[in-house]
VMD Tcl script that draws the C-alpha trace (Angstrom):
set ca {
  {82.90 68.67 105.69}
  {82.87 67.87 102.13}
  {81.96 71.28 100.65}
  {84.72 72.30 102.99}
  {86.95 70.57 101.30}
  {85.76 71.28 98.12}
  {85.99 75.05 98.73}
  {89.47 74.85 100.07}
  {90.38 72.57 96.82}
  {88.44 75.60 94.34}
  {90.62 78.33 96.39}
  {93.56 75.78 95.76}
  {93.32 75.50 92.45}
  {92.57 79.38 92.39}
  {95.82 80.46 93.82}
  {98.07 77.46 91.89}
  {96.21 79.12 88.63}
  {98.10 82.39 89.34}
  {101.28 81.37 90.69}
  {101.79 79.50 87.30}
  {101.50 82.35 85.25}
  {105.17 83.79 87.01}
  {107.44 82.11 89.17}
  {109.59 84.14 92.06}
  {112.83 82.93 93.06}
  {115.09 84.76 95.65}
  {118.42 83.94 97.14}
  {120.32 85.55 99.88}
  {123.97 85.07 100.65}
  {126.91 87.09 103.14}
  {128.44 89.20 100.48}
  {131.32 90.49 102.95}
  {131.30 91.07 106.93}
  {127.84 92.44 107.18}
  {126.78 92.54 103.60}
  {124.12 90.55 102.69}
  {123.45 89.87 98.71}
  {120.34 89.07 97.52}
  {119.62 88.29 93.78}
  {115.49 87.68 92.44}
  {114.03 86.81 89.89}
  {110.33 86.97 87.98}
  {109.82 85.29 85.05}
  {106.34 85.23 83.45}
  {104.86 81.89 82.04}
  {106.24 80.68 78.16}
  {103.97 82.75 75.97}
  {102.61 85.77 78.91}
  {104.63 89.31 77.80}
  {102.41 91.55 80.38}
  {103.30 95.11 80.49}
  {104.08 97.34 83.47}
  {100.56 98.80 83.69}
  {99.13 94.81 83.40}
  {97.36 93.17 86.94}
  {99.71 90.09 85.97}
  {102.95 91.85 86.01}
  {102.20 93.95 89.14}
  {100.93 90.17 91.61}
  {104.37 89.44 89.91}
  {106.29 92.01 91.47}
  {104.77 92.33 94.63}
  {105.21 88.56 95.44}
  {109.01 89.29 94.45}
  {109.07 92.36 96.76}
  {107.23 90.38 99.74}
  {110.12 87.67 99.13}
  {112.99 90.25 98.83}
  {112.19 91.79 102.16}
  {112.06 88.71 103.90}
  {115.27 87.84 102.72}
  {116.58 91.21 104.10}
  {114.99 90.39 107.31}
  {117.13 86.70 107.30}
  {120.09 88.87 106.17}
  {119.70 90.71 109.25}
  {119.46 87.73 111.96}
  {122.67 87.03 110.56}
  {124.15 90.17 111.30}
  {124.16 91.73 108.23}
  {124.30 95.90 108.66}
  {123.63 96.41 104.39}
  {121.90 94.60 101.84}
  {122.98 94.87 98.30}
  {119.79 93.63 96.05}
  {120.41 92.00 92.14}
  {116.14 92.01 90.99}
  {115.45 90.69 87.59}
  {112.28 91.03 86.22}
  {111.70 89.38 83.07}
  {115.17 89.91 81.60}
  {115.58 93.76 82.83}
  {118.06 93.87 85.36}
  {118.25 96.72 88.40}
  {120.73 96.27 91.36}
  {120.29 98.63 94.74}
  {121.12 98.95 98.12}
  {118.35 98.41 100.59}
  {119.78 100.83 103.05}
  {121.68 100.31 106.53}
  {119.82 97.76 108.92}
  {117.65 98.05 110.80}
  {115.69 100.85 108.87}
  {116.21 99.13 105.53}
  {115.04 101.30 102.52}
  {112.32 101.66 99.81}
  {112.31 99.46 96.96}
  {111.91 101.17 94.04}
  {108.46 101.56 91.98}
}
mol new
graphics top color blue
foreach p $ca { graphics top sphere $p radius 0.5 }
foreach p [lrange $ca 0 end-1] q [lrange $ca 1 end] { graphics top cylinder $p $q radius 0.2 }
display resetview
């Protein structure tokens, strides 16, 4: 049971390691009658600059696109027929339409 423990604490400590290095944040709101907005954000740790091509920078993104589409799917248990997105990563802003529900769209690379 203890080494149990331990191991879960190590894997822990593992994961909090990398999710210090950028931080995700994504909110959703009804933008008009079936609309829904969402605006994230990555922003790497004081001091990391990775580049596009860098492992860091592309955990960052995914975990931004994993939390971007499930916004879109809350956006659509609301009703929501479009989703405008507002993604910021690291100061370079893009804005796009996910597409019409229930297909949704690509994100883009």
């Amino acid at each position: 049971m203890r080494a149990g423990n331990k191991r879960g604490t190590l894997l822990y400590m593992d994961n909090r390691t990398s999710e210090r290095d950028f931080t995700v944040v994504v909110e959703g709101h009804l933008v008009a009658v079936g609309v829904w907005g969402i605006d994230g954000t990555l922003r790497f740790r004081e001091g990391l600059k990775p580049q596009p091509a860098d492992a860091l920078y592309g955990e960052g993104r995914h975990a931004l696109f994993e939390a971007i589409l499930r916004e879109d799917a809350r956006g659509r248990a609301y009703g929501a027929h479009a989703v405008r997105v507002r993604m910021d990563i690291a100061g370079t802003v893009r804005e796009f339409d996910l597409g019409n529900v229930p297909g949704g769209g690509d994100l883009p690379r």
